[in-house]
N, C-alpha and C positions, 0 to 999 in steps of 0.2 A: 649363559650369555655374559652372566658377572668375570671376564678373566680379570687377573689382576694388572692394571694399568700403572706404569710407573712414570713420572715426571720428577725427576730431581730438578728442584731449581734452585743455583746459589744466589743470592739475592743478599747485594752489596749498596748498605743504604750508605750515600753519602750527601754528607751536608751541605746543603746551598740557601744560600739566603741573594740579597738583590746585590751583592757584591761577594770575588769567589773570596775561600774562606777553606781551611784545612779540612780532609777526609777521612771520614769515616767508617771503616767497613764492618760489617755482619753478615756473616755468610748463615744462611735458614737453609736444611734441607728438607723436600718435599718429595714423600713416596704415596699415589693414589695406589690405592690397591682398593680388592672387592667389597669392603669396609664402607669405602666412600662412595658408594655408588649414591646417588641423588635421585637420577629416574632412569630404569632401564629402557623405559618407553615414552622418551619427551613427546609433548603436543606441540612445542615452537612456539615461533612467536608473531605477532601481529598488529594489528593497525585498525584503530574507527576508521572506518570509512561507510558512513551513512550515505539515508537518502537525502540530496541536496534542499535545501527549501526550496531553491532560484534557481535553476542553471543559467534564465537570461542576463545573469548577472555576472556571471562567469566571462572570462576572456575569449574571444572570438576562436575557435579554433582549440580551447584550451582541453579539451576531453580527449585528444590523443594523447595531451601531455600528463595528465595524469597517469592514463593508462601505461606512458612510457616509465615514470616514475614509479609505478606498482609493479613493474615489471623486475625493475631492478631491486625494490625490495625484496620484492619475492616474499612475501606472509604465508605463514601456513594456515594464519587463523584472521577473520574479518570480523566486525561487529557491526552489522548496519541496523539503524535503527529509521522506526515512521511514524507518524501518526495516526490516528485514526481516524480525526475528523479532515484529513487529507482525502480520503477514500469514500466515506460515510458521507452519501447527498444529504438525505435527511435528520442530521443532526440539531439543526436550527429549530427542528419541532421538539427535539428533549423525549420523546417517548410519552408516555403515561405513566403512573403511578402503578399500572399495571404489569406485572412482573413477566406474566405471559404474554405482553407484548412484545416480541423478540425480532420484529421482522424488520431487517433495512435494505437501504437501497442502496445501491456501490459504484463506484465509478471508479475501473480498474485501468482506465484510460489514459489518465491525464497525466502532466509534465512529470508529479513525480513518484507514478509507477514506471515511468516509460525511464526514468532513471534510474530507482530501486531496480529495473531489470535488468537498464545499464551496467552495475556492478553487479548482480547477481549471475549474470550470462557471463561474466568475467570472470568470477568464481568459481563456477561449474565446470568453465572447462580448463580451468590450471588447479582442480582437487583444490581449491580453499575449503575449509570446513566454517560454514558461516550461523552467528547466536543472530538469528531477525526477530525484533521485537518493537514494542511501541512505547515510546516516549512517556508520553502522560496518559491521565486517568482520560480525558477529554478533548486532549488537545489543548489547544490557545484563548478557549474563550476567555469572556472578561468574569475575574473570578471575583469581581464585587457587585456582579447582579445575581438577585438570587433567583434560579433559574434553573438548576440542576437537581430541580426534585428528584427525577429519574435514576441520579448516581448519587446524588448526596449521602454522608455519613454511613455508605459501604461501598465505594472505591471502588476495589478487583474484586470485592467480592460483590457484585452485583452480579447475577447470574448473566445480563444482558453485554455486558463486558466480555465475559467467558464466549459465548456466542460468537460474537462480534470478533472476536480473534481469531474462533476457529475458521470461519468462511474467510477470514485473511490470510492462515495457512493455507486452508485447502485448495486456496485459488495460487498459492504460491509454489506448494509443493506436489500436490496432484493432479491440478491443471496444467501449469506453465512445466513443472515436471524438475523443479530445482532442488535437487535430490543431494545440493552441496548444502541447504539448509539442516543442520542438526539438533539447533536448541530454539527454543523459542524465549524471548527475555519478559519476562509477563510486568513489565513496568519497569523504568528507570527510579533504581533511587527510592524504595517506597516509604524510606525510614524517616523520609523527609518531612518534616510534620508539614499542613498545608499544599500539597503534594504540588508540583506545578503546574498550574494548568486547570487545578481544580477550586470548589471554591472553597473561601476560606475556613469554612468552617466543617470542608472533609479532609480529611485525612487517611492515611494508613496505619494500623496499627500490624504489630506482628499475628494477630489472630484472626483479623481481614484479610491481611496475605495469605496468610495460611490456607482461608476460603478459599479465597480467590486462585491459588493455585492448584487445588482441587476439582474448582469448578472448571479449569482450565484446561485439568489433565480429562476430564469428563468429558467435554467438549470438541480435543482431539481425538479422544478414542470414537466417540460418534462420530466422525467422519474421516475414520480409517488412517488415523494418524498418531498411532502406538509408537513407532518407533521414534517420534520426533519428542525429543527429551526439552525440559524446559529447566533455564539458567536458577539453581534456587538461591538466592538472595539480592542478587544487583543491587546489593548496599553500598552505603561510602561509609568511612569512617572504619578506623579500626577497631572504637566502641559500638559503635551502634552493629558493625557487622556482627562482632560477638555474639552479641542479645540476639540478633534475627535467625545466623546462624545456629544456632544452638536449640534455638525453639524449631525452625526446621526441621531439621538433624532427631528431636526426638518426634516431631508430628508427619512427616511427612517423608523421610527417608527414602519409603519404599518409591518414591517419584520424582526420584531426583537421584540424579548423577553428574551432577557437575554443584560444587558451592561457587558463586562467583562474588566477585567483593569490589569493589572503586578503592584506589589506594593512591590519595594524592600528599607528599610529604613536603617534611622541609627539608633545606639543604646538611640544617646540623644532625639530622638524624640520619642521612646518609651517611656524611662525613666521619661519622661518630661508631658506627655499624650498631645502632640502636634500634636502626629500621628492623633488620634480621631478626634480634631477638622479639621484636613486636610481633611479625608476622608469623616466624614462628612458635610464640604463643596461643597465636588464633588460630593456627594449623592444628597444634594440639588438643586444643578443647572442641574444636568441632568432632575433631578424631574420639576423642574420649565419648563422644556423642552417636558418633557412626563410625565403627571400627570397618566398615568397607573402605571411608576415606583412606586414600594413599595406594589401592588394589582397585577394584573396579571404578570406583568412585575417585575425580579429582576438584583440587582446588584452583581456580584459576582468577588472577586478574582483568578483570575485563574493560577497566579504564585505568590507566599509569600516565602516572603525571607528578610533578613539583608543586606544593603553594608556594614555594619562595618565590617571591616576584609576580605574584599573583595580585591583580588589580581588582576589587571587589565588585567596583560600580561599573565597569563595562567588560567582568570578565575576561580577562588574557592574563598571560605573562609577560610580563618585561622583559623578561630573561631568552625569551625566547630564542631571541637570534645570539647566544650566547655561546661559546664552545662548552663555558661551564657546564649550559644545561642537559648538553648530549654526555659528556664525563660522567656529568651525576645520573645520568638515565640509566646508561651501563651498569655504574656499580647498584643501582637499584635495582636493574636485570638479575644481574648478579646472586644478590644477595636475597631478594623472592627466591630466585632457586634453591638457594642453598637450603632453606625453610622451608621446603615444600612443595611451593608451588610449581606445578607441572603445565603453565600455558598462561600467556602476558599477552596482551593488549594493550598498544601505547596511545594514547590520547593526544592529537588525533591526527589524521592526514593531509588537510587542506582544509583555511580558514573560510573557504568560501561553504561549507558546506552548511555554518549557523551564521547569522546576523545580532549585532547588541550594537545597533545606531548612535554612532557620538550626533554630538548638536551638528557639524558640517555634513552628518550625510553617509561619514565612511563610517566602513566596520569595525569595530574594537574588540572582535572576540577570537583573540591571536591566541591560538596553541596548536597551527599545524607546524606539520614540515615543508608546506610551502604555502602560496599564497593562488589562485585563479580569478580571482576576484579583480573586475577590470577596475575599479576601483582601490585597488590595492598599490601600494609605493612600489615602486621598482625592483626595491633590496630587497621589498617582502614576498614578492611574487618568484624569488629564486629559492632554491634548495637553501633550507637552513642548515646549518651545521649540525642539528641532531637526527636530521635526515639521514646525515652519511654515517653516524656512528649507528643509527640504527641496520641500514643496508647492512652494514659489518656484521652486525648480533645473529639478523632474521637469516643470513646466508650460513652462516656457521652452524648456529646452534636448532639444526632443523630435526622435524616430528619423524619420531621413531628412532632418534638418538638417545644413546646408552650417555649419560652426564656424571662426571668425577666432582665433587667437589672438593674446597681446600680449606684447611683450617689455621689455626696456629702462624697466620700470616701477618707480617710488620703492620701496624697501623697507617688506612688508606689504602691497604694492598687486598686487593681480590681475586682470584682465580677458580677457570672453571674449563675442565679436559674435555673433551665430547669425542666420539666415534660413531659413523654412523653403524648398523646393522648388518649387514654384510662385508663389513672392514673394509672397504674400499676407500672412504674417504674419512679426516677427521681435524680437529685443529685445536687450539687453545686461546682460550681470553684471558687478559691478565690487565685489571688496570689500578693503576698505579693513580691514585685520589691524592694525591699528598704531595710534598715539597720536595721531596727527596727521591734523585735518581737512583735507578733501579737496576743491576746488572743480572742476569741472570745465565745459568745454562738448564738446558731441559729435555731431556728424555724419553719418550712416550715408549713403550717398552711393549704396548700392543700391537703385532701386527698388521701393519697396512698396504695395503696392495696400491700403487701409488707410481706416477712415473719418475719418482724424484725429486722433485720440485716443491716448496718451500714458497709460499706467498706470507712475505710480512706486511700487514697496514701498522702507520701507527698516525691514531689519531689524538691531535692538539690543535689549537692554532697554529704553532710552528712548524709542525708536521704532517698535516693533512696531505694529501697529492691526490690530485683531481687530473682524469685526465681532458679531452678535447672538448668533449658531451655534457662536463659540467659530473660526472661521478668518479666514485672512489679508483685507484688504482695504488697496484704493489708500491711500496715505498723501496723494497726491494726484492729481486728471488733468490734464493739457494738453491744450489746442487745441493742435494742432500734429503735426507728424510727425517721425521721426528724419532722411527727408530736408533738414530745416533745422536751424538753429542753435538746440542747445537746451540751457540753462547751470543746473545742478545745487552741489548740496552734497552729501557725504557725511560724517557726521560719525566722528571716530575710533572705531575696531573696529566696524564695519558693515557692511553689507551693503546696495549700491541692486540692485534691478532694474528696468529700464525693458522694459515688454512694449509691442507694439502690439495686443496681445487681454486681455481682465480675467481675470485668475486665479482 
C-alpha cells in the first residue's frame, strides 16, 4: 500500500512586507516517498457536536441548519457528550452510603435524549464513528453543599458511577441499536483537580481513573458490550496528558485502544512549529509505554482548539471570527499529523450547544463554527471562517487515507499529500503560515484514476470564494491532473487545497 508518492514542489519565497520591496527566490525541492508515509490508515477528521443543554433556545427552525452545515463538513469522527444527572431521576436523593445500593431510575425521554438521538440517528446513517461519554462526575449540582457522600473522594471509581454508565450504553447501543457508537469517554478532563461538577473536595486522581476505568470496562462487559472500546485519557494539557497517559499505558493497556488527549494552544507555538515537536514528544512516551500505539492502538485529539484569544471568565474566544484562527487550526491539523496523531476533533460546532451567561442575559461561550442561538448577533449566527477552512481539511484528508508528510520546509510552511485506498481520489494541503509568498510546482507521481480535474481552494481573507449557499467553492479548476506538472501560488498566511473531487 506504501508506493512511493512524489510531489516536487519549487517553493519561491518572496519578500513582502506592507509596502512592495525587491524579490527573493528559494527554490526547496520535495520528494514523498514510502519513508514519509504518516498513516496508511487515516481516522479523519471531526467536530464536538454534543448534546444541547437547551434546544428551546436555539433559532426557530434552526436544526435543519445545522444538519445542512454537517453535511457539508462531512466528519468522519463526532464527540458527543451528556450528563448524567440529565437522565438519572433520582439523583436528588445522593444514594446511601451503601455501595450495593446500585439501582436508579431513568428517564430516557426528555428534551435531551430526544436530541442526543437527534445527532446520534445522523451519525448512524452517514457511518460517523462517535466517542459518547459524560461530562462530569455528577453533573451540575452545587459543589458547596456537602451532599455527595455517595461519590465523594472516589469520583469514577465509585462502582455506582460504573453502573450507571453502563445502563446508559446499553440503552444507547443495544436498545436504540446505535452501533455508530465506538468509544465510550468515561469523564471529561479528569486531570482537573475539583473535577466539574463535583464537590470541592473530590477529585480525580490518576489511580481513581485508573479504577474507575476498570470498573467501567466491568460494567460493559456485563451487559454485553465488549466490543465498545472506551477513550483512555480525555485529558488536557500536554503535562498533565503525559502523567495520565503513561500511568494508563502501563495499568491498563489491555483496555484501551484509543489514548485521547485535549490540546488547546497558543498562536506562538503554532507559528513557531513548537507545537509538533511537543506532541510528538507525548506520542513517544506513550509509545515507549505501549508499543501497540501507532498498529492497533491510536492517538487521537478529541478536543482542538487555540487559547490565544481565549477569555477566562466567560470562556470563548475572541479570535473566533477571525481568518487567523482557521490558518492556525490548519497548520495545527497539520502538524498533529505529522506527529502522530491518526484522528482530530475540533472544538466545537455550534455555540448554542453550552451556555456561560454574561450579566445581560446572552451567551459568552463562543468557540463554534457557528452560532443557533436565537439570541446570538447576526454575524455570529453565520459560518465563521474557520468553518470553511475546516470543510477543506474534513473533505480532503478522509478515514482510510494513506497520508505523506513533509519536512524540511521554509518556516510557516506545512504540507501534507493524502490518497485515498483505492487511488481514485487524492489532494494536497499546503499552508503557507507566514509573510511570504509561496510559488510552487507539484507533482503527485501516484497514480490516480481521476476525470482530469484539478479543484483549487485557497483560503485567506482575500481569497476565500463562497458560493450562493454561503460555502466553499473552487477559486479555480484545471485540465489536468496531479500526475503532471502543475505550478501554483499561494499567497502569504493561506491556505491552497488542491482536490481531485469538488468539495
Amino acid at each position: 500500500m506504501k508506493k512511493i508518492i512524489a510531489i516536487i514542489l519549487l517553493l519561491i519565497l518572496v519578500c513582502t512586507f506592507a509596502f512592495a520591496c525587491k524579490q527573493d527566490e528559494v527554490h526547496v525541492s520535495l520528494r514523498f516517498g514510502s519513508s514519509d508515509v504518516i498513516s496508511d490508515a487515516f481516522d479523519g477528521l471531526g467536530v464536538e457536536w454534543g448534546t444541547y443543554e437547551d434546544t428551546n433556545k436555539m433559532v426557530k427552525g434552526s436544526w435543519s441548519r445545522v444538519l445542512t452545515a454537517v453535511e457539508k463538513l462531512n466528519p468522519s469522527l463526532v464527540r458527543c457528550m451528556t450528563n448524567l444527572d440529565w437522565f438519572v431521576t433520582d439523583f436528588e436523593d445522593y444514594g446511601t452510603m451503601d455501595l450495593s445500593d446500585d439501582t436508579w431510575n431513568y428517564n430516557f425521554n426528555n428534551k435531551q435524549m430526544v436530541n442526543a438521538a437527534n445527532v446520534l440517528d445522523y451519525c448512524q446513517a452517514k457511518g460517523i464513528k462517535v466517542a459518547f461519554g459524560v461530562w462530569n462526575v455528577i453533573g451540575n449540582a452545587d459543589p458547596d453543599k456537602d451532599i455527595y457522600g455517595m461519590i465523594e473522594g472516589d469520583v469514577t471509581a465509585d462502582p455506582r458511577w460504573a453502573k450507571m454508565c453502563a445502563d446508559l450504553m446499553e440503552y444507547l447501543v443495544k436498545i436504540k441499536g446505535y452501533t455508530c457508537i465506538q468509544w465510550f469517554v468515561n469523564t471529561n478532563e479528569p486531570n482537573v483537580i475539583g473535577s466539574r461538577g463535583t464537590s470541592k473536595n473530590a477529585y480525580n486522581t490518576e489511580e481513581k481513573w485508573i479504577q474507575g476505568v476498570k470498573n467501567v470496562r466491568a460494567a460493559l462487559d456485563g451487559v454485553g458490550l465488549q466490543d465498545l472500546s472506551i477513550v483512555g485519557g480525555d485529558t488536557t494539557t500536554l503535562v498533565a496528558s503525559k502523567t495520565y497517559l503513561v500511568k494508563a499505558a502501563d495499568a491498563v493497556s489491555d483496555i484501551l485502544d484509543n489514548y485521547g488527549v485535549h490540546l488547546y494552544v497558543n498562536n506562538s507555538s503554532i507559528d513557531s512549529g513548537d507545537y509538533e515537536n511537543s506532541v510528538r514528544d507525548l506520542y513517544f512516551e506513550v509509545q515507549k509505554h505501549d508499543d501497540a500505539l501507532g498498529t492497533s492502538k491510536q492517538m487521537f485529539i478529541w478536543e482542538a482548539g487555540l487559547l490565544s484569544g481565549k477569555k477566562q471568565e466567560t470562556d470563548c474566544n475572541e479570535l473566533i471570527m477571525t481568518y487567523g484562527y482557521g490558518l492556525r487550526m490548519a497548520d495545527y491539523t497539520i502538524q498533529s499529523i505529522n506527529a502522530g496523531i491518526n484522528g482530530i476533533v475540533y472544538w466545537d460546532l455550534d455555540d448554542a450547544m453550552h451556555f456561560m451567561y454574561t450579566e445581560t442575559g446572552t451567551n459568552a461561550k463562543e468557540w463554534g463554527m457557528f452560532s443557533t442561538l436565537a439570541t446570538a448577533e447576526i454575524g455570529k449566527q453565520e459560518y465563521r471562517p474557520w468553518y470553511h477552512s475546516s470543510v477543506l481539511l474534513t473533505n480532503v484528508l478522509r478515514p482510510g487515507n494513506v497520508i505523506y508528510g513533509a519536512s524540511h520546509l521554509p518556516g510557516g510552511v506545512r504540507a501534507l499529500a493524502t490518497v485515498n485506498a483505492d487511488r481514485t481520489a487524492g489532494g494536497v494541503v499546503v499552508v503557507n503560515n507566514s509573510k511570504t509568498k509561496i510559488s510552487q510546482d507539484l507533482i503527485l507521481d501516484e497514480a490516480i484514476k481521476t476525470e482530469g480535474k484539478l479543484y483549487v481552494y485557497l483560503y485567506s481573507e482575500n481569497t476565500l470564494k463562497l458560493d450562493e449557499n454561503g460555502f466553499v467553492t473552487p477559486n479555480y479548476i484545471l485540465d489536468g491532473s496531479l500526475n503532471e506538472k502543475v505550478t501554483m501560488e499561494i499567497p502569504a498566511n493561506t491556505m491552497m487545497v488542491v482536490s481531485t473531487e469538488r468539495i
